[in-house]
Structures are given as C-alpha cells and as structure tokens.
N, C-alpha and C positions, 0 to 999 in steps of 0.2 A: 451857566456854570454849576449853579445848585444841580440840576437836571444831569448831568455829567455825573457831579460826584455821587449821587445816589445812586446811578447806574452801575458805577464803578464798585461801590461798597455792596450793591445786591450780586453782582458777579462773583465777588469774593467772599460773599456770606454762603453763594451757592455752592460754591466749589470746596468749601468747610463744611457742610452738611450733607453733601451731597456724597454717596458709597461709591467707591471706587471700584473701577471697571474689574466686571468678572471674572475670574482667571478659571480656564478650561483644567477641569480638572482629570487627573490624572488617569492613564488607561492602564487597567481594564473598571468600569462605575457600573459593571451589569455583568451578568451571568454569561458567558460562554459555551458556546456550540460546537463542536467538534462533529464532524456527518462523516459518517462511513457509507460508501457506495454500496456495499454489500450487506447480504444478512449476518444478524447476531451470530457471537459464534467462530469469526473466519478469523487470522490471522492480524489482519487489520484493525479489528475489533478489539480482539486483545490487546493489541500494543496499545491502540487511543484509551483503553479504562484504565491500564495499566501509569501510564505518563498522566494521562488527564486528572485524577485522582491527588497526584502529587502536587501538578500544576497549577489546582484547586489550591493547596494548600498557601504556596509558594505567593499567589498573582493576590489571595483573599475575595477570592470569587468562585463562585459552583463552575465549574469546568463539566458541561453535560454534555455524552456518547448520543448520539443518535443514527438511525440504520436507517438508509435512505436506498435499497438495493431496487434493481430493474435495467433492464437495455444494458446488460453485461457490464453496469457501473457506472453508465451515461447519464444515469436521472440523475440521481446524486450529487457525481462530480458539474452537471452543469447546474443544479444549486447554486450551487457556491458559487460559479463563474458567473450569477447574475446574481446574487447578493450583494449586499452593500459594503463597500469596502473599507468597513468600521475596524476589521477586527476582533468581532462578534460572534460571527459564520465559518467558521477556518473547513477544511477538508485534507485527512488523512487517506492518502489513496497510496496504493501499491504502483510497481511498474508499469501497470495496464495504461493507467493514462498515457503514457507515450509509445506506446501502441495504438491506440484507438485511429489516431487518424490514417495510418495503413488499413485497416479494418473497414470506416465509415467514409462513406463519398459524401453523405450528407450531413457532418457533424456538427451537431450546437455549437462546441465550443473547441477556440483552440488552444493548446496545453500548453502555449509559448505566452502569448496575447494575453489570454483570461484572467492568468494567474501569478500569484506574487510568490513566488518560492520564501519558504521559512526556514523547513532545517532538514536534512537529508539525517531520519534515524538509524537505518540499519538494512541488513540485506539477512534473506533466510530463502538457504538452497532448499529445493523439492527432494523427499524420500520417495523413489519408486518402490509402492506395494501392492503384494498381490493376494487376494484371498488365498488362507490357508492352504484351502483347497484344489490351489493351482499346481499344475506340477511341476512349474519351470522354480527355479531355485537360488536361479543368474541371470543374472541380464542375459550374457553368452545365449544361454538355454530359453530366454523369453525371445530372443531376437529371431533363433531356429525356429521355436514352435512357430511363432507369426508366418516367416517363410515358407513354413509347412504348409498352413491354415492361412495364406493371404487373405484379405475381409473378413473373416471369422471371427478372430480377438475381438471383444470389444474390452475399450477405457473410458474411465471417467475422466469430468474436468468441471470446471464452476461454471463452463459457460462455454459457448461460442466463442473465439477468439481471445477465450483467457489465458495468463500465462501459462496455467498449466494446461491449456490444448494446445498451445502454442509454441509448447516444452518439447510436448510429444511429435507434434508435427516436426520439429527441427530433430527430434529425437527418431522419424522413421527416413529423413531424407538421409542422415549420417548411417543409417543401417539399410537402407534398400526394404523395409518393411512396408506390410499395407496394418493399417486397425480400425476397426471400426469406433468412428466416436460416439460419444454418449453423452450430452451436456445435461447439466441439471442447475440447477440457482443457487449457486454457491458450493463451496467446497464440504460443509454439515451435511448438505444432502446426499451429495457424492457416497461420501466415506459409507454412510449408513450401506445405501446398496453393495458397493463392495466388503464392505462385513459381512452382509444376509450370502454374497456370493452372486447377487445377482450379473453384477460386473464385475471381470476378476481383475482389470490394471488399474490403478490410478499414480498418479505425479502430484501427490501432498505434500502440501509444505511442509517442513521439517518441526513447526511450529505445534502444528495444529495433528501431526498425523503421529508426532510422538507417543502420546500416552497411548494409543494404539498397537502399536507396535508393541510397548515395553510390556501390555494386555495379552499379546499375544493373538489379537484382533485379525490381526493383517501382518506376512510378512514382509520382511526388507530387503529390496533385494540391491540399491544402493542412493546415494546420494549424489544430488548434479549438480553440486559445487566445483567450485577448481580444488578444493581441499578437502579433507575431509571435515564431517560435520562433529563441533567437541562435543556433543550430546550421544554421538553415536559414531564412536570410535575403531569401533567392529565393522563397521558397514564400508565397502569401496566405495570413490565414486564410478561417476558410468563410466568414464576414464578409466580409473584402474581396472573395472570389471571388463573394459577389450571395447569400447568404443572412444575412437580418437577423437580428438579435440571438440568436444561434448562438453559444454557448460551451460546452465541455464539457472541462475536464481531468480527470485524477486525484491526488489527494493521496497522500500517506503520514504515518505516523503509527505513534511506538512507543507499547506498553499492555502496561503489567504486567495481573497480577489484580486484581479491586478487593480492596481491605484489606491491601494491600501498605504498607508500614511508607512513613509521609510522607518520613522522612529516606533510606529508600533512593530513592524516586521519583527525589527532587531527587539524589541523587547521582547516578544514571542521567540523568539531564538534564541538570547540570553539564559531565557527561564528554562525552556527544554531543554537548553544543553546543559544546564546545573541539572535537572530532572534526571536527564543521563548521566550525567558523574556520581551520580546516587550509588555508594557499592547496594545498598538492601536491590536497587533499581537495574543493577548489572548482574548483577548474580542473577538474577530472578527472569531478564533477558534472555542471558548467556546459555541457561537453565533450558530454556523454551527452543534453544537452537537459533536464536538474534546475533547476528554475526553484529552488534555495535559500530556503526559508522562513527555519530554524531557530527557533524558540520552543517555548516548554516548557506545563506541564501545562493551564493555563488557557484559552491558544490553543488547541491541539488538541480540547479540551473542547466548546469551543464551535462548532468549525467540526463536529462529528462532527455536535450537536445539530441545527445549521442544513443538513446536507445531508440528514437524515434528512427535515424541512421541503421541501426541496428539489424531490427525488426520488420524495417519495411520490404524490405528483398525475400525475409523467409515466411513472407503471410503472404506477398505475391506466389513465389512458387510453389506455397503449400494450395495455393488458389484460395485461400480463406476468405471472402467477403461478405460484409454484414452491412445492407441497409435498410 
C-alpha cells in the first residue's frame, strides 16, 4: 500500500515539475527563399524584389530573391519541386511553367504534381519592338517585310520555347510569316542586341521593355494584350494593328512544393494578397505595365491547367521541341 502511494505522489510530483509539451511555433521561424528560374533583371525578378521586400516586412522574416536561371527555367522551377515542403523554398515562375511539358518529353517535374499553388499575381502583355533602325513602322508593314524576306528577319526571345518565342511563333502562324529565331538566356540579354541593332524584332514584356521604349531605345510597334496596355496608351495591340484574334500575355504565379502544410499555403496568400492591396505596391505595379490579378490557390490552379490546354497545339505546330 505504502509502495502504491509513493508511486502515485512521485507521478503527480512529476507531472508539477515537469514543462509542458512544446507547441510548434508559428510560421515563418527562418528566412525565406523566393527562386526565380531566370536571370537578374527579367520581369519575374522584378515582381519577387518588389512583393518580397514587403513581405519581409509583413511575415518578420528576410524574404530573399534568388536567380536560379538555366534549361529555359527547368533548373530552378525543379528546385523547388524537390524542396522540402516547409514553406521556406517558394518559386515565382511566369506562364512557362505550363508550357514546359508541351516542350520537354523528358521533364523533372510536373507543374500539376510538384506544386502547391499560392497566389496568381498578375499578367503583363509583350510590347513588339524594333530597332530604331528598322524600317517597318506597323506590325502591317513588319508582317509585309517578313513576306518579302521570308527567313531573313531574325527576333529575339529569352530562350527556346519561351513565352516570348512562343508569342511569336503563334504570332507567324496568324500572319503566314517565316523568322528567323534567335534565343539568348533571358530577356536582359535579348534587349541589349536589339538595341546594338544586331537583332532588329523582339516580344518584351511590357514590364521590362518599357523604359526602353520611353529612351527611345527601341520602337513600339504594338501590344499583345486583348486591351490595350495603361502604360502605353499610344501603342495598338497586334489586334488593332490588323492581326485577328492575336493574344499573347504572361502570367505569374507563386508555388510552394506540393505537400506543403494547407495552413502555410493560405498564410503565404494571405500575406501577398495584403502585399497587393498596397496602393504604394499597385501604383508601382500598374506603373511597370502589371495588369494586378491578385487571387490565391484555386485561381492559379486552374489557369496553369488551362494554359497547359492552351499551348500544347501551338508548340506542336510551331514544331518547337526541346530535350
């Protein structure tokens, strides 16, 4: 009996002394990685310093841009699709990722599978420009000269099967054009050639090819939105400029790992989307040519599924294939 109760009183002397069980503390308890597939510099890039910065502010944790460019955005984005799916690792990619699997027979990863959609931020049409020095003026008049000069044109693009060769490919089967491509590793590099004149077309994003433009760099010869672009209000799109139902933006879109914890998702969505209601954050956007989406995991979901639908018909017929 003695032997009982002292058992019983060392139990309950334990259980008073004894620190109560740990409670998982709350996320984010570490620094933050945001990877961009591409080099410094692009569109992407921008937008992640831009949010991430804020984000920092907002979460109480460094929110850090990293360039992770190569295999036309492939290294990068499959980062991330084998990272651990803390929450840690996130990845800001453009439309390309659902494209890729049209593109690759052999690809790391799949854009369905891998990833955990976060927040669909926004969409930014391409400005078609041409070196100064070109003498087409119009779309109209770039479409003639190509006709004229079939394979002679050459244009830039960030790559092999990025959206913007992939703008223009969908951009010579609507006009019966041939061009000669010209990829380079990323869009920064692109531009520079077409400023020198060495390449006189490219399909820059409206983001990135602005202040160019407004330099007097490169002219404009339109936009390939369905609307026109509020940053450049002068400029048609290729639509109004006399090619029919011609549309070609790009998106963005954050993606954790798939099997990332549902409650961190939404709090990484949460937070971005106050990030985006920032007027200092929308001005500054709207400013760059960021058509502001904002919506979270479901939206993003669905638009990846549907451009994967999209694009797979016009990378077959373009013949485009990269493995």
């Amino acid at each position: 009996m003695i032997g009982r109760r002292l058992a019983a009183i060392f139990i309950v002397f334990a259980c008073l002394v004894s620190p109560p069980p740990a409670r998982s503390q709350p996320y984010p308890t570490r620094p933050i990685t945001i990877l961009i597939p591409f080099p410094a510099g692009g569109s992407a890039d921008t937008l992640a310093r831009l949010i991430g910065a804020k984000l920092s502010d907002s979460l109480g944790q460094a929110v850090v841009v990293e360039n992770k460019p190569g295999a036309g955005g492939n290294l990068g984005t499959d980062a991330v699709a084998k990272a651990a799916p803390d929450g840690y690792t996130l990845l800001l990619a453009p439309s390309s990722i659902a494209i890729a699997p049209s593109l690759y027979s052999k690809l790391p990863f799949d854009p369905i599978k891998d990833f955990a959609p976060v927040t669909l931020i926004g969409s930014i049409p391409m400005v078609v420009v041409v070196n100064p020095e070109f003498p087409a003026k119009t779309i109209l008049e770039l479409v003639a000269l190509a006709k004229a000069k079939p394979g002679e044109i050459t244009y830039a693009s960030a790559g092999n099967g990025s959206t913007n060769h992939l703008a223009v490919e969908l951009f010579k089967i609507k006009t019966g054009i041939d061009m000669l491509h010209v990829p380079y590793r990323g869009n920064p590099l692109a531009i520079v050639d077409v400023i020198a004149g060495r390449v006189p077309v490219f399909f820059d994003f409206v983001l990135t090819g602005l202040p160019h433009v407004r330099e007097g760099k490169v002219r404009a010869l339109a936009t390939t939105g369905a609307h026109r672009s509020a940053v450049m209000p002068d400029v048609p799109t290729v639509m109004e400029a006399g090619v029919p139902d011609f549309e070609a933006s790009t998106w963005f879109g954050l993606y954790a790992p798939a099997g990332t914890k549902p409650a961190v998702v939404e709090k990484l969505n949460t937070e971005i989307l106050a990030v985006l209601a920032m007027p200092v954050i929308r001005e500054r956007l709207t400013a760059l040519g960021v058509d502001i989406i904002a919506a979270g995991p479901q939206a993003l979901a669905a638009l990846t599924k549907s451009d994967l639908e999209k694009w797979g018909p016009i990378v077959q017929k373009a013949g485009v294939k990269l493995d």
